[in-house]
N, C-alpha and C positions, 0 to 999 in steps of 0.2 A: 447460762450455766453450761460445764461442759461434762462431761463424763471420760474420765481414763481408766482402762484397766491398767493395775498397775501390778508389779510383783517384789518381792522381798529378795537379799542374798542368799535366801534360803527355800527362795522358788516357790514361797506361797503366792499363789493370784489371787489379787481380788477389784473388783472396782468401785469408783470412789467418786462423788460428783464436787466443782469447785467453781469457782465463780468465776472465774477466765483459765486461760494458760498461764498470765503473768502471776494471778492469784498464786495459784499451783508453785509456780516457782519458788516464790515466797514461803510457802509455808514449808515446802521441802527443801529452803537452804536455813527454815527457822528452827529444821528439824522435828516440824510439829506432823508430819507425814509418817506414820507408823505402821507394820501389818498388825491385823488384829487378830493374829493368830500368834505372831513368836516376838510382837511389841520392837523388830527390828528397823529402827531410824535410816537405812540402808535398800532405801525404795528408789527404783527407776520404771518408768513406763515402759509397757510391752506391748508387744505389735497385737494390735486389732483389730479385727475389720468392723469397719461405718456403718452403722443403721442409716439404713436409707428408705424412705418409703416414696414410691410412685404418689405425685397429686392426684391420680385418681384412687387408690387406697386411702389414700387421707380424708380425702371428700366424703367416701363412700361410708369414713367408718364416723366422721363427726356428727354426718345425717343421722345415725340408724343410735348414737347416744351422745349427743348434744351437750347433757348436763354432767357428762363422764369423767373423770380425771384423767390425765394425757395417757395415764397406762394403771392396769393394775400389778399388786404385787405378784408373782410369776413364783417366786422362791419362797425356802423357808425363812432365809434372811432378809429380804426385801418384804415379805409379812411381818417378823420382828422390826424392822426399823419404820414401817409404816405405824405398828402400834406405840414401840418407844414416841413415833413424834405424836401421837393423836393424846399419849398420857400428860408427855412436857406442855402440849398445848392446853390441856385441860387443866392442869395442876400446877402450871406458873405461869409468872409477868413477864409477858412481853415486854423489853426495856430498848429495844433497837440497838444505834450504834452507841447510845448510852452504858451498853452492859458493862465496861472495864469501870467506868468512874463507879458503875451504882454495884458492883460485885466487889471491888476496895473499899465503900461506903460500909456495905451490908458485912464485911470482915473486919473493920474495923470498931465495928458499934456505931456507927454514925449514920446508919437506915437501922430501919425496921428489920429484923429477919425475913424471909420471905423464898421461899425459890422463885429464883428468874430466869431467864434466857434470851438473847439476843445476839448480837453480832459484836466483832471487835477484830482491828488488823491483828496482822501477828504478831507485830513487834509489841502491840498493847496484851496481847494474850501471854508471849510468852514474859512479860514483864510482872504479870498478874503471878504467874508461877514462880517464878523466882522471886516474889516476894513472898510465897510462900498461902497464896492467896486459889483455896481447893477451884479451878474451874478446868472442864473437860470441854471437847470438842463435840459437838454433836453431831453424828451424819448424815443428817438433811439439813437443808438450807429453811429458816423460820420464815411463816407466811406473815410477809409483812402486813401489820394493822396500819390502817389511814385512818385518819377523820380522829 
């Protein structure tokens, strides 16, 4: 995962996590790259400076909470989007990289209803939209189920 700040032609900043750079590219020549403040498709990354932690911060801080998640939320929108994922996670299926075929199944009448979530390239997302088939982007990455 990588993390960009990004900003709008209209100077809003915000940042935004993606699965590589190459990802990134994709979705912003899929046009699926939006600010979520003026919904403008006209995003380019902006200079940022790198979180960097010394291995002895690191060490120090994994010792003292072991069982912690890598950060907590900081902001009021990083608390929003923590809770958004803890709702989607409680309240729908898991469907992996299945989610485009089982989200056309579920629009079409051919599954069960159900709220789902999962993963899909973009070219299968924005294919899903253009067929007129309701699915949104989420802004966290879904913790993958095994087993």
């Amino acid at each position: 995962m990588i993390s960009y700040t990004l900003k709008c032609e209209n100077d809003h900043r915000f940042d935004s996590w993606f699965q590589s750079a190459g990802a990134f590219d994709k979705l912003l020549t899929a046009g699926m790259v939006t600010c979520p403040t003026c919904e403008s498709a006209a995003v380019e990354k902006a200079i940022m400076a790198p979180r960097v932690r010394t291995a002895r911060n690191a060490a120090s801080t994994a010792e003292q909470t072991p069982d912690a998640p890598l950060s907590t939320p900081a902001t009021d929108e990083e608390r929003a989007i923590a809770e958004l994922k803890s709702k989607v996670e409680a309240n729908s299926e898991y469907v992996g990289m299945e989610f485009a075929s089982q989200a056309r199944a579920i629009h079409d009448g051919d599954a069960p209803e159900r709220p789902i979530y999962g993963e899909a390239k973009p070219e299968e997302a924005l294919k899903l939209l253009q067929d007129g088939v309701p699915v949104a982007p989420l802004p966290f990455a879904p913790k993958r189920k095994t087993n």
